[in-house]
N, C-alpha and C positions, 0 to 999 in steps of 0.2 A: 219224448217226454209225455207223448199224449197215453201212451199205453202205460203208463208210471201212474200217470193222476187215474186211468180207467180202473186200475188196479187198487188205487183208494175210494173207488167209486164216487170221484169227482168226473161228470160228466158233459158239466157245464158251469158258467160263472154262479148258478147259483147253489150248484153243490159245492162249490170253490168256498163260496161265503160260508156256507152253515157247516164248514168242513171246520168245528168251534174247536179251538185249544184245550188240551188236557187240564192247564197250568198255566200262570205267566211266571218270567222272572224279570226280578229286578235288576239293572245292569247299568242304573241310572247314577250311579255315586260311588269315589271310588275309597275304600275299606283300608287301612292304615293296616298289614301284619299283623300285630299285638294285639287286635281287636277281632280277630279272627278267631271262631268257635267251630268244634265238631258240629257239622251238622247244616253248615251257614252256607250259603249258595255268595259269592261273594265275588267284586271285580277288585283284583292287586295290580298295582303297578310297581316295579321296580327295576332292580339291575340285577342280570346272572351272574353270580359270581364262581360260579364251577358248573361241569357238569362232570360227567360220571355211569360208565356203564355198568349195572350190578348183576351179580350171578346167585340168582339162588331157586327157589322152586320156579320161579320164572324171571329170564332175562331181563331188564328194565332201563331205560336212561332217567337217571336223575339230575334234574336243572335245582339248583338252590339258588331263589330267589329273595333281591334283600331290598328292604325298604329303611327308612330312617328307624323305625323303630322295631323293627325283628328279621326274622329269615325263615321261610319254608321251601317244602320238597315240593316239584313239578313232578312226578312219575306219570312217563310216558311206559306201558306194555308194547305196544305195535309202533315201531320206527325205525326209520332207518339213519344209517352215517351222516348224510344230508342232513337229519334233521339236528344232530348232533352239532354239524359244525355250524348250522343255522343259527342256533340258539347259542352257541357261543360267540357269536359274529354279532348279534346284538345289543347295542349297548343299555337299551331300558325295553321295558316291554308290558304292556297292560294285558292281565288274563283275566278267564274268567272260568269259577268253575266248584264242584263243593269240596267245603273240608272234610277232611275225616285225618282218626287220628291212626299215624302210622308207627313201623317200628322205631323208627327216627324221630316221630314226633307228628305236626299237624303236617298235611299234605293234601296237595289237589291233583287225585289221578285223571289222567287224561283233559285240562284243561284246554278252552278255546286260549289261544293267543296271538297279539298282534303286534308289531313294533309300527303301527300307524299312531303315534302319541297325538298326532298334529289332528286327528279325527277328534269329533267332539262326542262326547257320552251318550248314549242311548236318553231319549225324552222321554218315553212312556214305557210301560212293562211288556217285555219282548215275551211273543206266545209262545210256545212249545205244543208241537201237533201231536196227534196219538200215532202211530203204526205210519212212518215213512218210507218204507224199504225202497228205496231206487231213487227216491227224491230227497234232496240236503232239506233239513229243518230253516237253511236261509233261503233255496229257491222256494218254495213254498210261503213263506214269508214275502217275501219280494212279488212273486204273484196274485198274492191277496193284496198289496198295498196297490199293487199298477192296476188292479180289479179297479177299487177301492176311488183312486184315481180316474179312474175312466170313466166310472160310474158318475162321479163329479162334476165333473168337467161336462159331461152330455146330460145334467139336471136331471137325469134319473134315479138319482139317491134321493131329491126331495119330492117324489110324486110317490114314494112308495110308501 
């Protein structure tokens, strides 16, 4: 990992810190379907009700997910069988991810998702880093909060 962060030329915790977000999102509240717009970065929860593998200019699995008041496409490009029967093995599922509108109608290509319902909602606006090639946008997150943490805990965030 250390040659991942040299490669974002974090060198140390305090390139770690000012290593600043592109972006934040919101990921704090969860978005009813029918309230859902092209363009909206948005967290859905619901239940899959099919999925479906499609053939056309490029392969795709589609999840249709349904909430009390509508139903959209999940479109996965890169998957596999696994993740097929995954998603249909699940009985609700909270995503996250943006709309755009498809030939089907609204859809969220390549959404994050989780069947941890029992987790509780993001508290504050989640970062998004620029340029992570080799490191997850969550390890990076996660090592800035344990920074962040440590920094805390040893009273050196308020001498600075």
């Amino acid at each position: 990992m250390f040659k991942k962060l040299e490669q974002l030329s974090i060198h140390n915790l305090q390139d770690l810190l000012l290593h600043l977000p592109l972006r934040y999102e919101n990921r704090t509240r969860i978005t009813a379907i029918a309230d859902a717009q092209p363009g909206d970065h948005l967290v859905l929860k619901g239940q899959i009700v099919s999925t479906q593998i499609q053939f056309g200019r490029r392969r795709s699995l589609v999840a249709s997910l349904r909430d009390e008041t509508g139903q959209i496409n999940l479109r996965f490009y890169y998957f596999g069988k696994t993740q097929q029967a995954q998603l249909e093995g699940l009985p609700e599922i909270r995503c996250f991810g943006e709309i755009r509108r498809g030939a089907s109608g609204l859809e969220l290509y390549h959404p994050e998702y989780s069947n941890q319902l029992n987790q509780p909602l993001e508290t504050t606006l989640t970062p998004v880093y620029p340029k992570t090639e080799g490191i997850s946008q969550n390890q990076l997150r996660k090592l800035v909060l344990q920074t962040l943490a440590t920094l805390q805990q040893s009273q050196l965030l308020a001498n600075l």
